[in-house]
C-alpha positions in Angstrom: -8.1 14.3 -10.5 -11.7 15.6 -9.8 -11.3 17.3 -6.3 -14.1 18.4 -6.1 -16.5 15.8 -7.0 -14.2 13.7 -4.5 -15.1 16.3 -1.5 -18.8 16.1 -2.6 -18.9 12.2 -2.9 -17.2 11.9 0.7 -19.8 14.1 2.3 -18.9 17.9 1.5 -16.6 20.2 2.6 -17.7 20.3 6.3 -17.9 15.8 6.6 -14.3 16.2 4.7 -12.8 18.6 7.2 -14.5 16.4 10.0 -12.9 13.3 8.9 -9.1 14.8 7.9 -9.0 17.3 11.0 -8.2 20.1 8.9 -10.0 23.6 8.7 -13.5 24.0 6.2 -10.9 26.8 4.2 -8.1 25.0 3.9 -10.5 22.0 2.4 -11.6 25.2 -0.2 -8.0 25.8 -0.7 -7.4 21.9 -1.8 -10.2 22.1 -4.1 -9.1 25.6 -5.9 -5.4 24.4 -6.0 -7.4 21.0 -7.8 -5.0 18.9 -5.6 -5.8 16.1 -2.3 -2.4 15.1 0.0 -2.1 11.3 -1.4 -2.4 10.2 2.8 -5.9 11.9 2.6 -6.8 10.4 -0.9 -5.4 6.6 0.6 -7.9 6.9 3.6 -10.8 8.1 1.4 -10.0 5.0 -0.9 -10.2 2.9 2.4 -13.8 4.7 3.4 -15.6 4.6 0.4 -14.3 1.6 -1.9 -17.6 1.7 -3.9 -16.9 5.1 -5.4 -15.6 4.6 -9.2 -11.9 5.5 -8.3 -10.6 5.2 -11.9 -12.5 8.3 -13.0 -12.0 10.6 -9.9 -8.9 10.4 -9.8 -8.2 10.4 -14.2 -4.3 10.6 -14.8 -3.4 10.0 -10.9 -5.0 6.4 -11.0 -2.1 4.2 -11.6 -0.5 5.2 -8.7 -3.4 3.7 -6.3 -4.2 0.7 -8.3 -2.5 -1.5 -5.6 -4.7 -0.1 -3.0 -8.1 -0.3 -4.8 -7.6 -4.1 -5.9 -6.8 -5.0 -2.0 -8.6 -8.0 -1.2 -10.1 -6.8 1.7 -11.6 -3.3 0.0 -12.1 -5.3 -2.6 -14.6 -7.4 -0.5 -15.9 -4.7 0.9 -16.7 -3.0 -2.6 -18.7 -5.9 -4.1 -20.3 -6.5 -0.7 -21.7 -2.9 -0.9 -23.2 -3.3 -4.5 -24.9 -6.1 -3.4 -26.1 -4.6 -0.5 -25.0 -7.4 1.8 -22.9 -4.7 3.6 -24.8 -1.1 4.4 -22.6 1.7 4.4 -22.6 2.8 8.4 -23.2 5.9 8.5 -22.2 7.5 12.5 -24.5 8.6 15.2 -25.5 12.5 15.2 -23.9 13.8 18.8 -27.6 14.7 20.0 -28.3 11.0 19.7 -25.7 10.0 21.8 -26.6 12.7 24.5 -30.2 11.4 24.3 -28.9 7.3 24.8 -26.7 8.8 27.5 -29.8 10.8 29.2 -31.8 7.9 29.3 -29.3 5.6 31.0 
């Protein structure tokens, strides 16, 4: 498994401990030890379906196969590469201060 690429892909370390609620060093410490909790890996899987899965995660990919050929990522996936679904990507905080200003 390519931890580190994986972190990278999702956004770097800061976007990753953002998204799981953990610390930015405990993130590191996931990528030294070359290991992601398989509840974190699941809900990355669910974010990004376009990533190429099979070679991120190498030797640990037949244990997520029923997840990435889910209809509905699966959907989501080829909707992406065609770019009939953009990937949302969220409001920075001073944007929603400035809608909220304005009102």
């Amino acid at each position: 498994m390519n931890v580190k690429q994986i972190v990278q892909l999702m956004g770097g370390r800061n976007a990753v401990s953002r998204l799981t609620g953990v610390p930015p060093h405990y993130v590191s410490q996931m990528q030294s030890q070359h290991r992601l909790a398989d509840h974190y890996l699941r809900f990355f899987i669910a974010l990004r379906p376009e990533l190429e899965w099979a070679v991120l995660l190498g030797d640990d990919y037949c244990r997520f196969i029923p997840l990435i050929n889910d209809k509905a990522l699966t959907r989501l996936r080829n909707g992406r590469k065609n770019g009939r679904i953009k990937h949302k990507k969220s409001p920075k905080p001073i944007d929603n201060v400035n809608r909220l200003a304005s009102e």
